[in-house]
N, C-alpha and C positions, 0 to 999 in steps of 0.2 A: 723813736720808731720801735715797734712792737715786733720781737723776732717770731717767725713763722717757723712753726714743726713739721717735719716730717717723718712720717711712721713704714718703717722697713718691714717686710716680712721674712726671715729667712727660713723657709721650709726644707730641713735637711732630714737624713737618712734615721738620726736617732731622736729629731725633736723638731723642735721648733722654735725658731730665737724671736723674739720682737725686738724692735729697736725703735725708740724716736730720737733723731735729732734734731737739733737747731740749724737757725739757717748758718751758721758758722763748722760748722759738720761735726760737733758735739752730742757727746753722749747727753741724752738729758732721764731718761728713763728706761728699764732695758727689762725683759722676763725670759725663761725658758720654759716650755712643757717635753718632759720629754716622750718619745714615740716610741710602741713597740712595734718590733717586726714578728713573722710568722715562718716558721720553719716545714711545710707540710713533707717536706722531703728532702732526703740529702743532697744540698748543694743547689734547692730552689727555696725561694727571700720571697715575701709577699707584706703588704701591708694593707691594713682595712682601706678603703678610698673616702670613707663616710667620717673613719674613724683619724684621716690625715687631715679633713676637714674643720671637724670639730676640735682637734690637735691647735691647731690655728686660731680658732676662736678664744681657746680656753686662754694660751698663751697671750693673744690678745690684751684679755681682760686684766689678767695678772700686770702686763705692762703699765696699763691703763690708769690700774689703783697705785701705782708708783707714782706716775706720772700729775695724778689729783693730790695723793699725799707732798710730793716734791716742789711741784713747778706749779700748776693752776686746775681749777676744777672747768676752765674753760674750755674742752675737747674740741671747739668750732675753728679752736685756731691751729690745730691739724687738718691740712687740707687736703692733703696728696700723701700717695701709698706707693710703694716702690715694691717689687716681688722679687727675690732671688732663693732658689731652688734646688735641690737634688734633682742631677743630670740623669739621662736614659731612665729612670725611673716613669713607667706610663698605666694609664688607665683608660680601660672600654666603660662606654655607656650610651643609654638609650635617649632621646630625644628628651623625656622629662628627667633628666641627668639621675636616672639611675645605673650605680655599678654593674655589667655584666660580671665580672670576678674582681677579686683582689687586684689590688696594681701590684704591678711587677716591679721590684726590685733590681736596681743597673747591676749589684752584688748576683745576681741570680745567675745557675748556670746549667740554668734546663735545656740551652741551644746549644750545647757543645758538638752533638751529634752534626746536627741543623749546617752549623756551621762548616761541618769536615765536607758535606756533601756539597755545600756552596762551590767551596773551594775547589774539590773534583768538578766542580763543572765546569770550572774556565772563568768565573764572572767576577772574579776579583778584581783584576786589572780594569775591569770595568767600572765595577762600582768606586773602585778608590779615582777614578779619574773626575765620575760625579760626583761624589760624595766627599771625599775627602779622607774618607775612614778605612779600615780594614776588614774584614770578617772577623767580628770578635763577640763572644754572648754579652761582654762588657756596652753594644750597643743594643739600643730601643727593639732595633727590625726584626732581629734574629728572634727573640723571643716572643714577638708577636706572631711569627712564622709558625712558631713552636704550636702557640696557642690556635691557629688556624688548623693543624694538623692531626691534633691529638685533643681538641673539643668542639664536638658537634654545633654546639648551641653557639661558643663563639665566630664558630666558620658561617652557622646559617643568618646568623645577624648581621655579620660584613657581610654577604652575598646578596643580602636584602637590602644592604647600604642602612643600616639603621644603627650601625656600630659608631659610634664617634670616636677618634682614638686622639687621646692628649697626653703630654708631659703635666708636670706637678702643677705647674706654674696654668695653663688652661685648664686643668680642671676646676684649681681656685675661681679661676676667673668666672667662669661658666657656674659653679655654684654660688660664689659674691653676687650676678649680676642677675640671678636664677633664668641663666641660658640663654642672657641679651647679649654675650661678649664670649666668644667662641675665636678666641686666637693663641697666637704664638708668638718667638719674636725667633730671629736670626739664629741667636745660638742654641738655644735649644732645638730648631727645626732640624740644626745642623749633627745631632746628635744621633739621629732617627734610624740612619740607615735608608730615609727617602725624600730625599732634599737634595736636592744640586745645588752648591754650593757657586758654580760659574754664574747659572744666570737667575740664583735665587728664588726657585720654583718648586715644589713638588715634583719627583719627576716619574710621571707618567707610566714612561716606558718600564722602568724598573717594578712599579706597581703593576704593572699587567704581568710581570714575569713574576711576580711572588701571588700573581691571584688574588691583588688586593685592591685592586682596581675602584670597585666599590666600598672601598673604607670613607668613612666621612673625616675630612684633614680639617683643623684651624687654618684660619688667614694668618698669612705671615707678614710682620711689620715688623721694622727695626726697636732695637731693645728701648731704646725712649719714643713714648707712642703714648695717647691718650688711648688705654685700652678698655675701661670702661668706668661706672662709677657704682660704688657700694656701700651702705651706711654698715655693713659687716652684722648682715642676718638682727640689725636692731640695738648693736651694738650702739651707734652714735646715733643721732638725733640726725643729722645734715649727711650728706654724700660725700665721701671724699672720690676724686677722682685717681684711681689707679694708672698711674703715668711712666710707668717703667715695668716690663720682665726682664730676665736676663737669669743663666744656667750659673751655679754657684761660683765655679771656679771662675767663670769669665766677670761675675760680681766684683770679684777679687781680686784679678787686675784690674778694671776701670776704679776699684774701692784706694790702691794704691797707684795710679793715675800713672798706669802703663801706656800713657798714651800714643808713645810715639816707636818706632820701627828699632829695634834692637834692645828695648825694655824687656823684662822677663819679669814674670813673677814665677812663687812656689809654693803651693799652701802642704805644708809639712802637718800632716793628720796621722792615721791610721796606715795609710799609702802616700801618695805627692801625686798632686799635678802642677805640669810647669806648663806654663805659655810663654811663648814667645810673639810676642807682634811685629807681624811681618810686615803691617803698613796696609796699604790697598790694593798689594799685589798679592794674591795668592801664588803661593810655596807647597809645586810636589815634590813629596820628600821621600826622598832613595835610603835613609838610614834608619827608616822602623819609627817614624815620628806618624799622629793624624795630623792632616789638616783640616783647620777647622777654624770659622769663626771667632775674631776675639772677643769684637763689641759691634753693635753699630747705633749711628745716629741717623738723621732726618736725611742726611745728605752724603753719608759716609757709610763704605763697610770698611771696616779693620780686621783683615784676618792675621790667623795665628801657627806655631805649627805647636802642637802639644804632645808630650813625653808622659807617658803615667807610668809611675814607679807603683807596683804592687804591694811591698811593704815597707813600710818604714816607719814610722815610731810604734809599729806593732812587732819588730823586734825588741822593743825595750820593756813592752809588755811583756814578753816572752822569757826574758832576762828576768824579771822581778815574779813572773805568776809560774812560770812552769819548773825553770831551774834554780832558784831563790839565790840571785847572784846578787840583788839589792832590792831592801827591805822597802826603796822610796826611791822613784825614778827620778826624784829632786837632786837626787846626790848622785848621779849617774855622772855629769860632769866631773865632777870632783875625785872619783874612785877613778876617772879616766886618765886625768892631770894627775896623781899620785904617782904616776910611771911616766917617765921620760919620751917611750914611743911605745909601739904597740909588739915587741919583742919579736917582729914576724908572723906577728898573728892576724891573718887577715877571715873576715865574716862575708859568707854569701847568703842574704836573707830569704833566699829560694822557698820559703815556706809554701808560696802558692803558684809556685813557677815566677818565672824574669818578664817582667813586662818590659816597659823601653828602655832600651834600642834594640834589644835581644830578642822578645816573645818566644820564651820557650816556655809555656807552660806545664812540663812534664821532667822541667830540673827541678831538685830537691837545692834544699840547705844544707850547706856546713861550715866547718871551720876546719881551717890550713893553718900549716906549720907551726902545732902546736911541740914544744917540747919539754923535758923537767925544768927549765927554767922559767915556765911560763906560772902567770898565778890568774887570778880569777880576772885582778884588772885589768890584766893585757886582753881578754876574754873581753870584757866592758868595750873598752878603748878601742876593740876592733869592729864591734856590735856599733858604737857611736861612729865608728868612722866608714861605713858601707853607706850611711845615709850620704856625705858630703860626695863619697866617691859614686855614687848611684846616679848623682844629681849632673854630679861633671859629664859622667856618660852620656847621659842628654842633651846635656847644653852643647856639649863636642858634636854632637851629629847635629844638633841644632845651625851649630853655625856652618858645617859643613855642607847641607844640605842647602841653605838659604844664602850664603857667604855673607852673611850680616853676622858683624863682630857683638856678642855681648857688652852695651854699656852698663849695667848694673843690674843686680839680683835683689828685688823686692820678697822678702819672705814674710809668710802668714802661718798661723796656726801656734799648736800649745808646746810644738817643739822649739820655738825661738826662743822659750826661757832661760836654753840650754848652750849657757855661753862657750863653751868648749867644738858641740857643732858649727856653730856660726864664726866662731872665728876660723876655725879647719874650713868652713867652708869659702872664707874671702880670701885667705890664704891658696887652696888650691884655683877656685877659679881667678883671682887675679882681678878680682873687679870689690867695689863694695859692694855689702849684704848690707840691705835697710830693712828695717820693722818701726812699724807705726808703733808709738808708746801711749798707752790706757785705750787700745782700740781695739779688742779681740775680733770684734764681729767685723771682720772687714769684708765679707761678699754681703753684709745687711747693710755697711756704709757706700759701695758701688751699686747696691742697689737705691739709696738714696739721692745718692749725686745725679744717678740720672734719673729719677724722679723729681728730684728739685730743677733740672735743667731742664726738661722737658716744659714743666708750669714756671720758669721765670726764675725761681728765687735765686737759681746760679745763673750768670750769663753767658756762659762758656767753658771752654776747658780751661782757658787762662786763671779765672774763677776758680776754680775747682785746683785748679795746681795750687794755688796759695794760699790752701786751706790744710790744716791739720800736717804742720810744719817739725813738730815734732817726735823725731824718729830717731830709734839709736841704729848706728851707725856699724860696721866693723870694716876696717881698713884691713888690707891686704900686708902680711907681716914680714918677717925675717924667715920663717919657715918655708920661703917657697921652694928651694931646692931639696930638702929633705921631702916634701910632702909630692915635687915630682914624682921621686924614687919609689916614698908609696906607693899614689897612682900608678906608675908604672909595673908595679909587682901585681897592683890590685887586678889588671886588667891578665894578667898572664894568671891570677886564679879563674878570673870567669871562663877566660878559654878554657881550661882545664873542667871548669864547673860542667858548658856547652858538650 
């Protein structure tokens, strides 16, 4: 029997990955193109909409000639496309899908104002009750707000209803299908800022209070969905049927088959997002968490509560580009392990304010309890150790808030290399840390699992569990009482920091 491929899209923030696997959920051929952003102002992100397009295509192709050179020149046996995406990220356009402006960047923080004023008004408690979210520029709404306010030509096109507004993931759609396929799925809707997450709507009311009444919305369908079909602007000869979107992070738990109620993941990047699946009970959360969607299927929603840590392997950038504390963050473990513990040295990566559980946007960074005994590695040691203790902080109010006990920590991203984190980190939270092995792209592999289980080739989640088996592991050590005492110290800095 001939294994059938499937081709992943992951459209994120600085590029764009392709991926095809097999039906055994194998790498078989992989490309990146990468993306530029736009700066027109301090502390507003924008990206061409035309140009995140063709971003896609190009990367495509580059897959493509891998995949001819490697595996077959046969393309037809690619039949299904899976989408996963950079979240809050959105773009306006006209009926013949032209861009009104640039899309806006989730990094972007031209609503900051937008936001203070929200919150003077009382509608917070409100909006977190539908939505699930908080007032933060970090969502979709606030910024579209922004753009309603302060440009003419965007405000007169919503009012005319002639504005279409999408996340990354329906714009592709809408430009692959040239404007036959104008939707969304679950988790991205859920990012908006206007989505009711209770009874999975757009919600109306809130729309008349922001004056956006007439915005043109996608249909919302769960993340495995026959959403449309594309040969990719000419790309292939035949259609493949695009049978999955889904918002990157939440790619990333279903890509490491979070699928049951006290699973977590953590994609350790530039910042962390962590989920928690809460099951199919939605969890309002009292300790600084969003709720939000995990996944959903035909038949299922899985919600989540999620924790976004602001910085973190962007402290180890920092460490190596600004105060040249190591030459190669490869070695960053290792300068850490040179020193017994961290001599009292504890790091608060405050660079862009405290995201969860704290959100204090207006704390700075630093470093405590330095003194002549300290050298540069205790400095390291203390910089690697605010990620693990950053992570605890959430997962602690995670379970507090949902009283669902952590059964294990799924981790993603380029900081898993770094064996020194992950074992500090099975060690403080007390559970195993897994990471998938030769699989970096795992919101491109959750995006294909439910693209393959939508057309057949998986039959299940049972299916889907007993694939890609091999994962390293860190067990929980003999450091746990010391690394209490850490935490314990650590949290008596953040107060301090507060």
């Amino acid at each position: 029997m001939s294994l059938e491929y499937i081709l992943a899209i992951d459209q994120g923030t600085s590029g764009t990955k392709t991926v095809i696997f097999d039906s055994n959920g194998c790498i078989v051929a992989k490309a990146s193109k990468e993306l530029k952003s736009i700066y027109p102002h301090i502390g507003f992100v924008e990206q061409d909409p035309l140009g995140i397009y063709e971003n896609v295509l190009d990367s495509l192709k580059l897959c493509l000639n891998k995949f001819q050179e490697n595996v077959t020149h046969d393309l037809e046996l690619i039949s299904v496309c899976g989408i996963s995406n950079q979240r809050e990220t959105f773009v306006l356009w006209d009926k013949d899908g032209t861009p009104l402006t640039n899309a806006i960047v989730w990094q972007c923080k031209r609503s900051i104002e937008i936001c203070k004023n929200l919150r003077k008004s009382g509608m917070e408690e409100d909006i977190k009750k539908k939505t699930g979210l908080i007032i933060d520029p970090y969502f979709s709404g606030t910024k579209l707000l922004w753009l309603y306010k302060n440009d003419s030509n965007i405000k007169n096109a919503i009012d005319a209803g002639i504005a279409h507004f999408g996340t990354i993931e329906t714009w592709l759609l809408y430009k692959l299908t040239n404007g036959k396929s104008y939707f969304t799925d679950y988790t991205n809707a859920s990012r908006t800022l206007f989505f009711n997450i209770n009874n999975l709507l757009w919600d109306r009311s809130l729309l008349e209070i922001f004056n956006l009444k007439n915005l043109k919305l996608p249909e919302v369908k769960p993340s495995s969905f026959i959403f449309g079909e594309s040969n990719f602007n000419g790309i292939f000869k035949h259609k493949l049927k695009i049978s999955a979107a889904i918002g990157d992070s939440h790619a990333a738990a279903f890509g490491e088959s979070c699928f049951e109620s006290g699973m977590a993941k953590a994609t350790l990047g530039t910042g962390c997002s962590i989920l928690l699946n809460t099951g199919e009970k939605r969890i309002t959360s009292r300790k600084g968490m969003v709720t939000t969607i995990c996944f959903s299927l035909k038949d299922k929603v899985y919600y989540a509560l999620e924790g976004i840590i602001v910085t973190c392997g962007a402290t180890m950038e920092w460490l190596k580009n600004q105060l040249g504390l190591i030459d190669d963050i490869k070695k960053a473990a290792q300068l850490a392990l040179s020193v017994k513990d961290n001599n009292g040295v504890y790091f608060i990566p405050a660079f862009s304010g405290l995201g969860a559980p704290h959100w204090k946007m207006d704390v700075k960074a630093m470093i405590t309890g330095i003194t002549f005994g300290c050298n540069k590695n205790h400095i390291i040691r203390a910089a690697l150790e605010s990620i693990p203790f950053q992570i605890k902080d959430v997962i602690q109010s995670m379970e507090e808030d949902s009283e669902i006990t952590l059964k294990k920590l799924n981790v993603d991203g380029g900081i898993t290399s770094n064996t020194f984190i992950m074992q500090f980190l099975a060690d403080l939270l007390n559970v195993n840390v897994e990471t998938i092995t030769g699989i970096e792209e795992v919101s491109a592999l959750g995006a294909a699992y439910l693209a393959g289980l939508e057309s057949g080739i998986f039959s299940g989640l049972d299916h889907i569990n007993n694939l890609n088996k091999n994962k390293k592991k860190f067990v929980p050590g003999s450091e746990n009482n010391n690394i209490k005492y850490y935490y314990a110290t650590w949290q008596k800095s953040i107060k301090e920091a507060l």
